[in-house]
Backbone bond lengths (Angstrom), bond angles and torsions (degrees), N, CA, C in turn:
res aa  C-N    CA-C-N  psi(-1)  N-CA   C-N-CA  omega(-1)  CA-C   N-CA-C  phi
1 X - - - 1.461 - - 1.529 110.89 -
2 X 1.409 140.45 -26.18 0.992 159.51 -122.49 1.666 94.40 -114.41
3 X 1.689 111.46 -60.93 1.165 125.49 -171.76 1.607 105.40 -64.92
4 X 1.504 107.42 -38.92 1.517 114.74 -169.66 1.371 96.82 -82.35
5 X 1.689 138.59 -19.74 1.325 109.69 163.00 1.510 115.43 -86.73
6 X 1.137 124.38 -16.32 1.456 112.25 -172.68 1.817 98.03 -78.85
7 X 1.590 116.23 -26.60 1.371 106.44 -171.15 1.548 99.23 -91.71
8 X 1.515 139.77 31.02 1.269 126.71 171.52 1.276 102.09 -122.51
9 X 1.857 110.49 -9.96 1.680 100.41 -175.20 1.730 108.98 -94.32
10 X 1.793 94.79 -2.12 1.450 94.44 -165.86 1.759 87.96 -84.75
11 X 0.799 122.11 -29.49 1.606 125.06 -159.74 1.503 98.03 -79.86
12 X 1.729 115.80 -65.54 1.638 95.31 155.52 1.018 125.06 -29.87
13 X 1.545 134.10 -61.68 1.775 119.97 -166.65 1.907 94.49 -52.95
14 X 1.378 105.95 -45.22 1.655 106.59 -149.27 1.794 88.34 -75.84
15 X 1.045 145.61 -15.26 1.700 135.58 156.64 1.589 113.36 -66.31
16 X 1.431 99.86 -40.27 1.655 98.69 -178.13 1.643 107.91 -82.01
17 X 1.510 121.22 -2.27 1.229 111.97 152.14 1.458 122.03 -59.49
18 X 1.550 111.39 -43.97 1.244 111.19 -149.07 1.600 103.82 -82.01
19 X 1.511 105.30 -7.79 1.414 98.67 -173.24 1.771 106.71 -103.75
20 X 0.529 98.57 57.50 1.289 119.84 149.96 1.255 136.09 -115.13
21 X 27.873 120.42 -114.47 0.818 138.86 -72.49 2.211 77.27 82.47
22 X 0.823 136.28 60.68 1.161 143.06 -164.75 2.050 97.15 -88.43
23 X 1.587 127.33 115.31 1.280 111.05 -152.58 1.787 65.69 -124.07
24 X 1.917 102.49 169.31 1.754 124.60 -163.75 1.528 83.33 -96.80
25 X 1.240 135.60 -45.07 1.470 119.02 -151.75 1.320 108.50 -65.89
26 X 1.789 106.56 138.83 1.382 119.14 165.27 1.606 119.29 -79.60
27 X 1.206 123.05 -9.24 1.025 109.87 -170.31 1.896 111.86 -78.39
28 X 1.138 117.76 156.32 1.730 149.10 -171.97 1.442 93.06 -46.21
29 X 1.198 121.21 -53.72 1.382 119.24 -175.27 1.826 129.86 -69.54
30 X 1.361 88.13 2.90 1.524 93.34 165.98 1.341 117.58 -114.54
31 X 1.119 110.83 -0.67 1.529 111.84 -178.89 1.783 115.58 -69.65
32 X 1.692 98.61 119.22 1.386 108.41 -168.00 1.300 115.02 -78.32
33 X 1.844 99.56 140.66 1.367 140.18 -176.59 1.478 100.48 -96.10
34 X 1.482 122.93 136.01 1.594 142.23 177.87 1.284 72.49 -80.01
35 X 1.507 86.86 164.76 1.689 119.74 147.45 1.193 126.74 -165.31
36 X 1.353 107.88 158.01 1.265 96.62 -164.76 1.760 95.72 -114.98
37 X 1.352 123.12 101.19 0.895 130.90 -137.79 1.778 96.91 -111.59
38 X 1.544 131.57 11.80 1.283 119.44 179.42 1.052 131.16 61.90
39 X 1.603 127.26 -25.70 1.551 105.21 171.58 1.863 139.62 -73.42
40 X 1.686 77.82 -14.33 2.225 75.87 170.24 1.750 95.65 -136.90
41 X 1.079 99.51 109.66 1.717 103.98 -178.32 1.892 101.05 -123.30
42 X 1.247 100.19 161.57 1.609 113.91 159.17 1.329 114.49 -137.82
43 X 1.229 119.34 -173.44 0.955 105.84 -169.33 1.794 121.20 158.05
44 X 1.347 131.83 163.20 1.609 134.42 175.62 1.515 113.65 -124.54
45 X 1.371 118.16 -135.37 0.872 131.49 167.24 1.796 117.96 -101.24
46 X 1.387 114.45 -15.60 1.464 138.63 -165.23 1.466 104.91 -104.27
47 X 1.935 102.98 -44.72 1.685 92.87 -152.24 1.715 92.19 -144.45
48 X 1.599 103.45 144.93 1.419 126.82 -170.08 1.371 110.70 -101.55
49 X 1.141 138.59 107.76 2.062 115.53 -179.64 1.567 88.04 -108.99
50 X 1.131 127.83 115.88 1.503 116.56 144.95 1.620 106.37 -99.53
51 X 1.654 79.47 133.75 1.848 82.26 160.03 1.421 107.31 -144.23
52 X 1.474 109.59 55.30 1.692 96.49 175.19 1.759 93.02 -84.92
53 X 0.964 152.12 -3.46 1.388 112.32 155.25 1.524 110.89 -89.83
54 X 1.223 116.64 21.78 1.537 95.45 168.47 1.316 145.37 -22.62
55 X 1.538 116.46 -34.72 1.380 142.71 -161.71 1.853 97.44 -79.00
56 X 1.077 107.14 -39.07 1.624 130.06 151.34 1.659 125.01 -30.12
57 X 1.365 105.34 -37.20 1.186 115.55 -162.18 1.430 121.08 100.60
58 X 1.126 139.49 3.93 1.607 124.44 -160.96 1.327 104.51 -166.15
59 X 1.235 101.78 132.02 1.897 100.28 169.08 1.190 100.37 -117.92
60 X 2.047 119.88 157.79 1.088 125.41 -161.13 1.985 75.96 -120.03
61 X 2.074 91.35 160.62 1.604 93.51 -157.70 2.227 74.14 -133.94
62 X 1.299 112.12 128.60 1.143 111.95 150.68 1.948 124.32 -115.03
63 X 1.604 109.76 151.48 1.255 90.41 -178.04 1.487 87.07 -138.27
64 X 1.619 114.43 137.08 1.622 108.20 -169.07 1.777 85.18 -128.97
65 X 1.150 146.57 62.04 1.075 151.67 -174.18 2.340 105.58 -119.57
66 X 1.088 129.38 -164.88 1.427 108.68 -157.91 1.948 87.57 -133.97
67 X 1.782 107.07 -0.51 1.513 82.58 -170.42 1.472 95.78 -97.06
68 X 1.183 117.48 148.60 1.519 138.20 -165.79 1.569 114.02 -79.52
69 X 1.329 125.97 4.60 1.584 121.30 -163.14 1.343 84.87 -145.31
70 X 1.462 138.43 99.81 1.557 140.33 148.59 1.321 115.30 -105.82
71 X 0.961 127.82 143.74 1.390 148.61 168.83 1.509 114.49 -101.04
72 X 1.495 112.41 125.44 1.918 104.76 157.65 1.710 115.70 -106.44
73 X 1.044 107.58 143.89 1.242 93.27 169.69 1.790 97.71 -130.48
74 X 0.979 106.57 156.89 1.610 138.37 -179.20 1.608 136.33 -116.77
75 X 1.273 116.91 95.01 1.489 96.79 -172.93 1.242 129.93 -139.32
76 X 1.317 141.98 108.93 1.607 124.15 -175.41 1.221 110.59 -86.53
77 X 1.207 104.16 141.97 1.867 124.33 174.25 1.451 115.57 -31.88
78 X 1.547 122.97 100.39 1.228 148.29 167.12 1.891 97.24 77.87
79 X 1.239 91.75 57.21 1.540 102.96 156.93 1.622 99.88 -139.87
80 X 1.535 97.92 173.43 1.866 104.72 166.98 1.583 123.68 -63.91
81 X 1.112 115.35 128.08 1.506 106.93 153.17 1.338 138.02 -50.02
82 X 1.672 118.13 101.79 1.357 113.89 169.56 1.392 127.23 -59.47
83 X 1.275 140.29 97.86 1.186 132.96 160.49 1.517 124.42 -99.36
84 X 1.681 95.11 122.02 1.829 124.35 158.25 0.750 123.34 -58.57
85 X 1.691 123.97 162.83 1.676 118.37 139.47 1.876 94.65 -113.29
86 X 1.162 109.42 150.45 1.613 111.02 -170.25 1.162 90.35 -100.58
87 X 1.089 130.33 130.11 1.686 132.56 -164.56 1.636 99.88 -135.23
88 X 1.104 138.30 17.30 1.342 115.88 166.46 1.663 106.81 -148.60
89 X 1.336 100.37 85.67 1.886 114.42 170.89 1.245 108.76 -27.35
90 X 1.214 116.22 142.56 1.840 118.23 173.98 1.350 118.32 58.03
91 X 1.367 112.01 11.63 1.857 108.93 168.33 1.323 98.10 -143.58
92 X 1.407 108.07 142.67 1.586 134.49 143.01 1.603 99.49 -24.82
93 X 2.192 94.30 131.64 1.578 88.99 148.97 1.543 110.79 -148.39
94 X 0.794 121.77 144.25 2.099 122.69 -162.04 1.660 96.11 -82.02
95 X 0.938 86.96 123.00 1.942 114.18 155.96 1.555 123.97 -124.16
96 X 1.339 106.42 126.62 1.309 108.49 -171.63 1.643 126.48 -95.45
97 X 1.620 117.52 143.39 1.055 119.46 -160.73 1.634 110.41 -85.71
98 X 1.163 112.41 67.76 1.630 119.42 -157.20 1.268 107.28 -66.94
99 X 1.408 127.83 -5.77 1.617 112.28 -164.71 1.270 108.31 -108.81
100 X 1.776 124.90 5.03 1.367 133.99 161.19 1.699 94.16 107.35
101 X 1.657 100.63 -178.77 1.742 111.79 -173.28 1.573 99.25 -52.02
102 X 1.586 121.49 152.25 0.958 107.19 140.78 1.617 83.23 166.68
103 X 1.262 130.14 -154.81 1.576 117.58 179.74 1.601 91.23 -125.18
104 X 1.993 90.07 144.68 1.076 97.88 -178.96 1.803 101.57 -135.55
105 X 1.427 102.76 147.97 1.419 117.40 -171.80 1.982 99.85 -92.16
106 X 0.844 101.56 123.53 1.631 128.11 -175.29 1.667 117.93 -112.45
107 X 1.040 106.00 105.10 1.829 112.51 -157.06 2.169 104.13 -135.81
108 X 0.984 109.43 124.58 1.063 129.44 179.89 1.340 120.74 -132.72
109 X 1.763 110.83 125.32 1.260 134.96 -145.07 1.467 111.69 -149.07
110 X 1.663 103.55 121.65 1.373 116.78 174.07 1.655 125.28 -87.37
111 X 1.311 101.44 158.57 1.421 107.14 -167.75 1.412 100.56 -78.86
112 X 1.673 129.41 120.01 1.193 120.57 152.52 1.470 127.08 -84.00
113 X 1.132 132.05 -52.28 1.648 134.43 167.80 1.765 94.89 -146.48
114 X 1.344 92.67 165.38 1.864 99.07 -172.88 1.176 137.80 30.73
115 X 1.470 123.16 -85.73 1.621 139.65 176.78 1.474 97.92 -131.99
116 X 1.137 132.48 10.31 1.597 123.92 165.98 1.445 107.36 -87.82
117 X 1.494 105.50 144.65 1.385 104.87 170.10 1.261 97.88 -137.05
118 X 1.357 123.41 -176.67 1.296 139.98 166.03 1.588 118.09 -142.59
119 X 1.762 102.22 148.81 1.261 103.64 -165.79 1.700 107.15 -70.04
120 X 1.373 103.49 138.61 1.595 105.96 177.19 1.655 93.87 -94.75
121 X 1.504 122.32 -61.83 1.396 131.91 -160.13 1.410 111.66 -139.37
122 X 1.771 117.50 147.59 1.549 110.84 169.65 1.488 103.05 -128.24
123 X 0.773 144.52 -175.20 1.696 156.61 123.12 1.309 123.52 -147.25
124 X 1.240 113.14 157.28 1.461 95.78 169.41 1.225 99.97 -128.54
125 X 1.498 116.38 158.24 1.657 126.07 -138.93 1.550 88.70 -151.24
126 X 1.892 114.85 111.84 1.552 116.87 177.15 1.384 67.09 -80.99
127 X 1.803 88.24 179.01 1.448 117.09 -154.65 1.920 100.06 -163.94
128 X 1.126 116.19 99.85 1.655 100.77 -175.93 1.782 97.90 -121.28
129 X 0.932 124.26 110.59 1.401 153.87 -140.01 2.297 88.15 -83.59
130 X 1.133 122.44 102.04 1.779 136.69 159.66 1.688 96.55 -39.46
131 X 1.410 129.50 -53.34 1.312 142.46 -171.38 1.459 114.24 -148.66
132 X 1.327 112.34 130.57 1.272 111.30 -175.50 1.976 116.28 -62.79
133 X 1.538 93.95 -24.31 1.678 93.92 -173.99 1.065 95.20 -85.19
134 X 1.575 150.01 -15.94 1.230 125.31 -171.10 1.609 134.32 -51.56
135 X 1.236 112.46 -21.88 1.530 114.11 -173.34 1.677 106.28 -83.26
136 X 1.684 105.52 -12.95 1.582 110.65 166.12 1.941 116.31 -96.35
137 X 0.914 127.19 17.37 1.442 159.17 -152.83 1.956 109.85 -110.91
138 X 1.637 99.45 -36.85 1.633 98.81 -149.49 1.598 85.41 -125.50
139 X 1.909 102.19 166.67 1.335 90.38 150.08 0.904 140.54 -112.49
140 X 1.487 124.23 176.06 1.606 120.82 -178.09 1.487 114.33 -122.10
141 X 1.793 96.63 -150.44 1.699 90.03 172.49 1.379 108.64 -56.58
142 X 1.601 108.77 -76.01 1.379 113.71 -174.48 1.158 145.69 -61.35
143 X 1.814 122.63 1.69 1.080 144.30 -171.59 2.634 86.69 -130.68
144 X 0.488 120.22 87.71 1.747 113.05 -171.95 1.154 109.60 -119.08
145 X 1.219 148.70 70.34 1.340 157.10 144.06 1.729 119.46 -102.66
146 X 1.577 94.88 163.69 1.708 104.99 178.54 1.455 120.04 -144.84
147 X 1.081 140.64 -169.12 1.322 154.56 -162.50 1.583 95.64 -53.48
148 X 1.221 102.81 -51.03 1.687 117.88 -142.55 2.118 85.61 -87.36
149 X 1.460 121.35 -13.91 1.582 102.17 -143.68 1.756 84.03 -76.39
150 X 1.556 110.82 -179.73 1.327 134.02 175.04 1.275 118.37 -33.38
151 X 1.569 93.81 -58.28 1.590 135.64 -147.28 1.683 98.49 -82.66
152 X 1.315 120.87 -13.44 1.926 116.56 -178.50 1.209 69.11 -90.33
153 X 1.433 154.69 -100.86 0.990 134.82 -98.77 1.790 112.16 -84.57
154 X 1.047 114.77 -33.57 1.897 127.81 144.54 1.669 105.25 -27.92
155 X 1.097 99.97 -50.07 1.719 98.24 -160.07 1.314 97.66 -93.74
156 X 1.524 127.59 -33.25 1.266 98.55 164.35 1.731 129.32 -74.76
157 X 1.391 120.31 -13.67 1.297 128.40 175.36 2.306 110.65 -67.01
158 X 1.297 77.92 -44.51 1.400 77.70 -179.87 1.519 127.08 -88.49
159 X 1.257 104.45 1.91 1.636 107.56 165.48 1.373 107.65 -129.31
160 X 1.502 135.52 47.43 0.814 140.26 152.85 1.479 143.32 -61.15
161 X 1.664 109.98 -39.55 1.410 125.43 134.76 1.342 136.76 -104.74
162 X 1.316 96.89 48.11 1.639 104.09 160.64 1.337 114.40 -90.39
163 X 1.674 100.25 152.59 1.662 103.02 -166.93 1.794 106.80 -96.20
164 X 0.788 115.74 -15.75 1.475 139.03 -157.63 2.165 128.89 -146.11
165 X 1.197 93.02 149.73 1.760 75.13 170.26 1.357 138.70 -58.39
166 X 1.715 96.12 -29.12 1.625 109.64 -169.15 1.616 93.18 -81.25
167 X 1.409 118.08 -27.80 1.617 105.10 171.99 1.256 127.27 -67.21
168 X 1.763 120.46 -18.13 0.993 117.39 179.72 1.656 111.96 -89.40
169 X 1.496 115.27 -28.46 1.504 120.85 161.19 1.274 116.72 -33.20
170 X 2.152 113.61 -55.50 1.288 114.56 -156.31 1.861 95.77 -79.44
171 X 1.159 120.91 -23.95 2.090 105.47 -175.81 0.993 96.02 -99.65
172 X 1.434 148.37 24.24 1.638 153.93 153.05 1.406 96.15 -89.85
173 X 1.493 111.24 -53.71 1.477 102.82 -170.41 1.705 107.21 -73.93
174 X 1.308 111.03 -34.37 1.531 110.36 -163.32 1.617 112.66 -87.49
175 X 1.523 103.82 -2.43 1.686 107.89 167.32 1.307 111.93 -70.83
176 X 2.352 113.55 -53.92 1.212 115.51 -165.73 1.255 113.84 -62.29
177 X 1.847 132.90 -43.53 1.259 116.58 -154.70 1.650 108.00 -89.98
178 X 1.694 98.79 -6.53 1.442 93.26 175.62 1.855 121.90 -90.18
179 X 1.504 102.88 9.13 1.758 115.98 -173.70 1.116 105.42 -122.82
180 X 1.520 99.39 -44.34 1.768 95.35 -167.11 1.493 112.89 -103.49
181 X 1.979 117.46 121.08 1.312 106.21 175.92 1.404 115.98 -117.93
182 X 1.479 120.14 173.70 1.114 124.45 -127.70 2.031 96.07 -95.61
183 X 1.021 114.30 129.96 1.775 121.95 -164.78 1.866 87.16 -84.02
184 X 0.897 119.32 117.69 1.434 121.60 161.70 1.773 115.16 -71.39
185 X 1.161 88.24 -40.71 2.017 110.41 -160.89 1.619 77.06 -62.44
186 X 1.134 129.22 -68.71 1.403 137.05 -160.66 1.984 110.00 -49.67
187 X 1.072 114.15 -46.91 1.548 156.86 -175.32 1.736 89.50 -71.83
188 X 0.890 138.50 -43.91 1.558 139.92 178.42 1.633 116.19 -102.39
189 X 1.181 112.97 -1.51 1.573 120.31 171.74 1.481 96.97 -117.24
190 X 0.914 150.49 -40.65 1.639 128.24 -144.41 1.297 124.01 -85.01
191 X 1.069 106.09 163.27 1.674 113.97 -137.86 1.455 102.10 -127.06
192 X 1.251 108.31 156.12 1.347 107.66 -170.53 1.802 108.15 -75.47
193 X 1.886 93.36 147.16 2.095 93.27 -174.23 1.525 93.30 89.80
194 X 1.278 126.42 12.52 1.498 112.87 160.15 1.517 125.05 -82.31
195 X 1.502 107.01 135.85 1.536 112.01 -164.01 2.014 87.84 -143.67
196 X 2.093 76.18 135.07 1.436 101.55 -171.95 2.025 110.82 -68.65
197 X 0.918 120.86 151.28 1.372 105.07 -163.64 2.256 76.94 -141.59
198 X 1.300 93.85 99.83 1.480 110.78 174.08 1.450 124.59 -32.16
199 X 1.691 112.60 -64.02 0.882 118.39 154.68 1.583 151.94 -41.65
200 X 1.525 111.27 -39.17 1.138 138.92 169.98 1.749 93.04 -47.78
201 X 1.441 106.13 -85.74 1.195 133.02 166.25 1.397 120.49 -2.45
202 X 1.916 117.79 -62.18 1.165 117.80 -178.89 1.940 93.91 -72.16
203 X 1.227 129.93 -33.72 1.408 114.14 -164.65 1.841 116.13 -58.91
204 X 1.097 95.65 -34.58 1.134 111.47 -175.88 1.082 118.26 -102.02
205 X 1.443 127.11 13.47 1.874 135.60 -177.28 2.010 102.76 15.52
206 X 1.022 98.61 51.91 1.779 116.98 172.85 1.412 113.56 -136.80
207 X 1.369 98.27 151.30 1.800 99.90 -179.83 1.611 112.87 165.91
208 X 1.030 124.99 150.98 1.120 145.81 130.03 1.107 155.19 -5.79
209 X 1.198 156.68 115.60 1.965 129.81 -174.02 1.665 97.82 -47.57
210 X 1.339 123.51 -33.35 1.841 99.63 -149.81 1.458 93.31 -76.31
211 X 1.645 122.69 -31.98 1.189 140.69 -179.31 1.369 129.40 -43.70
212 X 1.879 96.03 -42.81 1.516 100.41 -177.85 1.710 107.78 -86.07
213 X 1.477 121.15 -23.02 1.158 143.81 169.50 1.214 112.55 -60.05
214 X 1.082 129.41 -54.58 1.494 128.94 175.22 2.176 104.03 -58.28
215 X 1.327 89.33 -69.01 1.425 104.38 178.29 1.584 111.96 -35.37
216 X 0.951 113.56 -51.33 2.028 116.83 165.25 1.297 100.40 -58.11
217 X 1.192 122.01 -58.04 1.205 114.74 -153.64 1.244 129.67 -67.61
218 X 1.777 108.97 -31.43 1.420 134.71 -172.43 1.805 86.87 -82.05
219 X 0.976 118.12 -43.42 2.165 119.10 -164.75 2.126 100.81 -67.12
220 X 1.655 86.46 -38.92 1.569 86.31 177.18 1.796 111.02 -41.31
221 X 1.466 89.78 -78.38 1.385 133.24 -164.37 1.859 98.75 -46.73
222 X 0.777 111.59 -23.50 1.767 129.19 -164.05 2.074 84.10 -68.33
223 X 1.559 79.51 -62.56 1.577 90.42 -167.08 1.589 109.06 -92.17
224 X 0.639 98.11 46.30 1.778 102.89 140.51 1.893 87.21 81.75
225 X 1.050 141.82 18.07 1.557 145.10 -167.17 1.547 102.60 -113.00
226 X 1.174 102.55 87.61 1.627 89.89 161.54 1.257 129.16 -72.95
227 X 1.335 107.51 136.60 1.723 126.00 -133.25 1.583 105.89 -137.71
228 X 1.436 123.19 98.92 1.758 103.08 -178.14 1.596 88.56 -119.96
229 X 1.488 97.74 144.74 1.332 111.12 -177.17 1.720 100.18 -113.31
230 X 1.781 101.43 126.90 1.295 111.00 -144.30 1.923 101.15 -112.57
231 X 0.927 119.99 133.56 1.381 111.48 149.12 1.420 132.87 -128.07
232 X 1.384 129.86 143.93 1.108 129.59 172.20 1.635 113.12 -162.39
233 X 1.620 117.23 -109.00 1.261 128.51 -173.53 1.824 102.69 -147.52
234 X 1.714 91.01 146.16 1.424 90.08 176.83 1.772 78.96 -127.96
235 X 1.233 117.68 115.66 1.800 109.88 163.18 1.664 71.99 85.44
236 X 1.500 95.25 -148.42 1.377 124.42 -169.73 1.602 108.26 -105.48
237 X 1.373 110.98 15.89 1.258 116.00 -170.02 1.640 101.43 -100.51
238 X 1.505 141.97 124.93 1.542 141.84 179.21 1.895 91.44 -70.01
239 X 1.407 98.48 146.25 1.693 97.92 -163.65 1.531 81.09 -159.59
240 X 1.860 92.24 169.73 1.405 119.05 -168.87 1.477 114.03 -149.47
241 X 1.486 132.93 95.65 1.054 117.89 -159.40 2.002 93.28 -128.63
242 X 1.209 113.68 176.02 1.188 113.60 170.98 1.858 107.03 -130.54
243 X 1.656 104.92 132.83 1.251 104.99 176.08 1.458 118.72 -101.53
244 X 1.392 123.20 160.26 1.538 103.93 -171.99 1.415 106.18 -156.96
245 X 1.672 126.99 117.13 1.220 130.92 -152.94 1.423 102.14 -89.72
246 X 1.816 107.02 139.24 1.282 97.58 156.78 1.964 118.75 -147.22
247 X 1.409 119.55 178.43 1.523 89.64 -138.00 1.387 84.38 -102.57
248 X 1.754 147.19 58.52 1.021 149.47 77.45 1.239 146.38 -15.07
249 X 1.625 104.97 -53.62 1.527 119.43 -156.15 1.427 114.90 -148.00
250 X 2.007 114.80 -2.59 1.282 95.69 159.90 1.269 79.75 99.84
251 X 1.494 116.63 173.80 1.502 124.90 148.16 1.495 122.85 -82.84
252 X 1.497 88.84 138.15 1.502 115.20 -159.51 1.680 108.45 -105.10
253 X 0.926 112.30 105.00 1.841 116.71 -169.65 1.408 118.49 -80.45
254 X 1.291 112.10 171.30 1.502 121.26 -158.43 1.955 115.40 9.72
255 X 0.987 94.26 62.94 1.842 103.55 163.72 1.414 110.95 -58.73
256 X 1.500 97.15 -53.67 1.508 98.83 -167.83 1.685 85.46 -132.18
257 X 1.718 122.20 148.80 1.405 128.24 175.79 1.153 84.71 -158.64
258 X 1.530 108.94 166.17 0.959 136.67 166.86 1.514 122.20 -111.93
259 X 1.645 126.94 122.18 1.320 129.92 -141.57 1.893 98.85 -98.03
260 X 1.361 112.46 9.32 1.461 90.27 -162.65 1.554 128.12 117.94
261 X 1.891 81.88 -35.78 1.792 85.87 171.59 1.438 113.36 -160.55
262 X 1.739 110.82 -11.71 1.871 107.64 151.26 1.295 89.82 -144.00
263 X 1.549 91.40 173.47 1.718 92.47 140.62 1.304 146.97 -109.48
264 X 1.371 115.94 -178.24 1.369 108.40 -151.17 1.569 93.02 -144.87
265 X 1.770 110.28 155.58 1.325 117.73 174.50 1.726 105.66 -122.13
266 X 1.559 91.73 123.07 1.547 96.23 173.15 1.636 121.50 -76.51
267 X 1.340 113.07 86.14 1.295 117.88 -172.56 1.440 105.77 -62.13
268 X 1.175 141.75 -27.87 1.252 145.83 174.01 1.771 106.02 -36.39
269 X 1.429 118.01 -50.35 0.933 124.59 -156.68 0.937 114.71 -77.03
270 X 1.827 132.64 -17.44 1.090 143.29 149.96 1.592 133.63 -39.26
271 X 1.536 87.35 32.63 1.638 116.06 175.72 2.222 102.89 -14.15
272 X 1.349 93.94 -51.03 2.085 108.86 -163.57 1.487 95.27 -69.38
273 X 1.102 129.84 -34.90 1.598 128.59 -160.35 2.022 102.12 -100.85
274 X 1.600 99.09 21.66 1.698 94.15 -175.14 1.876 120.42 70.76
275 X 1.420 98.04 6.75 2.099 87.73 -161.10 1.615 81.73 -102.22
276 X 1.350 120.09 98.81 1.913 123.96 175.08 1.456 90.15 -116.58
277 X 1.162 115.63 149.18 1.532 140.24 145.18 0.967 122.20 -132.59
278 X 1.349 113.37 106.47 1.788 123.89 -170.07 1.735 104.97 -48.18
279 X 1.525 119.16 -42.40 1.365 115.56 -160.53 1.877 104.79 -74.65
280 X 1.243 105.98 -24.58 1.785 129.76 -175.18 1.709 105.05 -75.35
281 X 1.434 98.73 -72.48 1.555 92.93 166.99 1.615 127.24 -25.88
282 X 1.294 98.29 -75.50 1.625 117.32 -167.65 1.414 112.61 -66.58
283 X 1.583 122.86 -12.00 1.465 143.48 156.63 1.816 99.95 -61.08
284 X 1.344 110.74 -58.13 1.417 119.40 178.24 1.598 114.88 -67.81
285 X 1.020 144.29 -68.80 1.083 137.51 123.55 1.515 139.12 51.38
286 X 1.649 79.60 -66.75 1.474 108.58 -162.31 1.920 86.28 -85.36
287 X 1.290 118.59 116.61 1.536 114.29 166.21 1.346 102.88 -63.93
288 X 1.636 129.14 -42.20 1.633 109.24 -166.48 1.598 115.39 -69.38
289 X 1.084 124.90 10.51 1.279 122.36 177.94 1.882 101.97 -94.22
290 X 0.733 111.92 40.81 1.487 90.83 -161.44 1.936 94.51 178.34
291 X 1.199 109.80 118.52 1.697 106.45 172.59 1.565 103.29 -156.76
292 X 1.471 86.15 112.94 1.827 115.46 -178.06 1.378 100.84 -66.74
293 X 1.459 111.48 136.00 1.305 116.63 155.81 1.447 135.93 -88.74
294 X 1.976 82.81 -51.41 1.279 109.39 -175.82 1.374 122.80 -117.40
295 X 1.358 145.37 135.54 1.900 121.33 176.15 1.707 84.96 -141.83
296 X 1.643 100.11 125.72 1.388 124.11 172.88 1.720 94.26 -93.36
């Protein structure tokens, strides 16, 4: 009973997801800040798109209008639709252009009664990508930290003597599951439009799958690891894994996933540190085992 509630609250959080210049230094003080910098904007009377850093990876979406339930959605031509909820009136919020250069149509929509909405704003916004990892580089909604949060200065303490990326993966990974445990109460209440808030997280060494996912993901990304935190399907099973590029091997998939009921680090994959398993690899490997939906 135990396993089947912790694996139904993770799948709730992971539904209430859905409804909604790359520099080496590890240190805190490089960890990149969006901006919304004014030179290519669109826009109404309701809704703001800047994306002059597009080239960045990410456009920031404002909506200063009075109805309380907006939605963004995001999409490039024959990829999935990202859908938001824009949750903070009168401020900028970063969404990332995860599916690489190419033009993407950007549409924002108010709540009329229940699950109807209506279109407030569209544009569509080319997008030609400075670095392909950049949109895994910064933060966003679901990954939201900065210079100043808890969690840089954690991540810079604990990958301080690492020799490599995958070393800084394994004391990122081997800090969270050994501090932070898993809130059931939280996992059996949450509601759809829930977003992991990093900080919170380290205060309370409690959390969630989206929680511990974000929390890797944001500590990666801090330090110089581009880090996309992925969801989709492994089999027929709904799954959560995090991928994390490095300039050896490319991006390297399911490092860290989540099985359903924790997570787990595929040490196998640590191809650089000697840890191979021919039967693990070629499991990894294998793209049909594995189909991304989503990468924040």
């Amino acid at each position: 009973m135990l396993k089947q509630a912790l694996k139904k609250g993770c799948l709730l959080a992971l539904f209430a997801f859905f409804s909604l210049h790359t520099g080496m230094s590890a240190s805190a003080a490089t960890v990149r800040t969006p901006a919304a910098s004014g030179t290519v904007t669109y826009g109404n009377s309701l809704v703001t798109v800047d994306a002059s850093n597009s080239s960045e990876g990410y456009v920031m979406v404002k909506y200063t209008g009075s109805n309380p339930k907006i939605k963004v959605q995001i999409t490039k031509n024959g990829t999935e639709t990202y859908t938001y909820n824009l949750n903070s009136s009168g401020n900028y919020e970063v969404f990332p252009f995860s599916e690489g250069s190419g033009s993407y149509a950007i549409k924002v929509f108010e709540n009329i009664s229940g699950n109807q909405y209506s279109q407030a704003f569209s544009q569509t916004v080319p997008v030609q990508l400075s670095n392909e990892l950049s949109p895994f580089l910064y933060p966003n909604q679901f990954c939201n930290y900065s210079a100043s949060s808890a969690a840089a200065s954690l991540a810079d303490e604990l990958t301080k003597n690492a020799a490599d990326e995958l070393s800084k993966v394994a004391s990122v990974y081997d800090w969270v599951v050994d501090n932070i445990t898993y809130d059931d109460q939280l996992a059996a209440t949450v509601t759809s439009g829930y977003l992991p808030n990093i900080d919170s997280v380290l205060a309370k060494k409690k959390g969630i799958c989206f929680d511990y996912a974000a929390l890797m993901t944001s500590m990666l990304r801090m330090e110089n690891v581009p880090t996309k935190l992925v969801v989709g399907y492994s089999g027929s099973a709904y799954h959560a894994w995090i991928s994390v590029y490095t300039k050896e091997s490319g991006w390297v998939d399911s490092v860290i996933y989540f099985d359903g009921n924790t997570w787990k680090l595929m040490d196998p994959t640590f191809a650089s540190n000697g840890k191979r398993s021919a039967s693990i690899m070629a499991y990894i490997g294998d793209g049909s085992n594995y189909r991304t939906r989503f990468s924040y």
